[in-house]
N, C-alpha and C positions, 0 to 999 in steps of 0.2 A: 913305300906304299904305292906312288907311282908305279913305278914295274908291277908292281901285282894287276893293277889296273888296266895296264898295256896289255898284259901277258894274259889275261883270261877271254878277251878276244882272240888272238891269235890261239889259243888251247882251245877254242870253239868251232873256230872254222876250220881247225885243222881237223879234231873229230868229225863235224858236221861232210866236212869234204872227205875223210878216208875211212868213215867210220858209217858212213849211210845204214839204216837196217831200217824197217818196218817197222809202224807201229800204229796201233789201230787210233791211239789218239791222236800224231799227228807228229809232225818233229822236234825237235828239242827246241828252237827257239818258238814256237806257237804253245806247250803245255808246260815250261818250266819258267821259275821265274827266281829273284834274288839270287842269284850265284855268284860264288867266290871261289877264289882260290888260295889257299893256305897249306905252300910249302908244292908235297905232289899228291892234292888231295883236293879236287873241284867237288865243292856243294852247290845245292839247287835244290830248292823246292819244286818239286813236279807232280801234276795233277796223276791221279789212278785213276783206271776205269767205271768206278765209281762217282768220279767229281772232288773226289775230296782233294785235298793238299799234301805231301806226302814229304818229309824231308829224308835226304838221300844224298848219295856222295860215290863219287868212286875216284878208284888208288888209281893214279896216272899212269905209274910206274907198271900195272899189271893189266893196261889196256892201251900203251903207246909203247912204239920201239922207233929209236933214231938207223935207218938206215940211208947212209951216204949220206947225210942231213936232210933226210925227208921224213917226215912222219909220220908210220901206218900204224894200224889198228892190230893190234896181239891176241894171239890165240892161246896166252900163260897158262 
C-alpha cells in the first residue's frame, strides 16, 4: 500500500509536468480532489463546470509512454 502511496505523487507531477493543457476550471491539483491509484488506473474526483463533483479515472497506459525513462503524454 506504501508504493501506491509514493507512486500517485510521482504519477502527478509527472502528468501535471508533461501533460499541461487548459482548463477553464483550473489545474488538476486546485479542482480534483481524493485520488488513487489502483494498478494503471488514477481516480479523482473532479469538479465540472457546473460545480458539481464528478468521479472520473483515466487508463495510464493510454495517456503515458516511457521514453528513454522519461514520461510523456500519448496521443493513443
Amino acid at each position: 500500500m506504501s508504493l501506491f502511496k509514493f507512486s500517485v505523487p510521482l504519477i502527478l507531477i509527472a502528468l501535471s509536468t508533461h501533460c499541461a493543457a487548459l482548463n477553464e476550471l483550473g489545474g488538476f491539483g486546485e479542482t480534483c480532489k481524493d485520488t488513487y491509484l489502483d494498478s494503471n488506473v488514477l481516480y479523482s474526483t473532479c469538479k465540472g463546470t457546473d460545480g458539481s463533483d464528478y468521479w472520473t479515472y483515466v487508463e495510464l497506459d493510454q495517456c503515458l509512454v516511457n521514453t528513454n525513462g522519461n514520461l510523456y503524454c500519448s496521443t493513443k
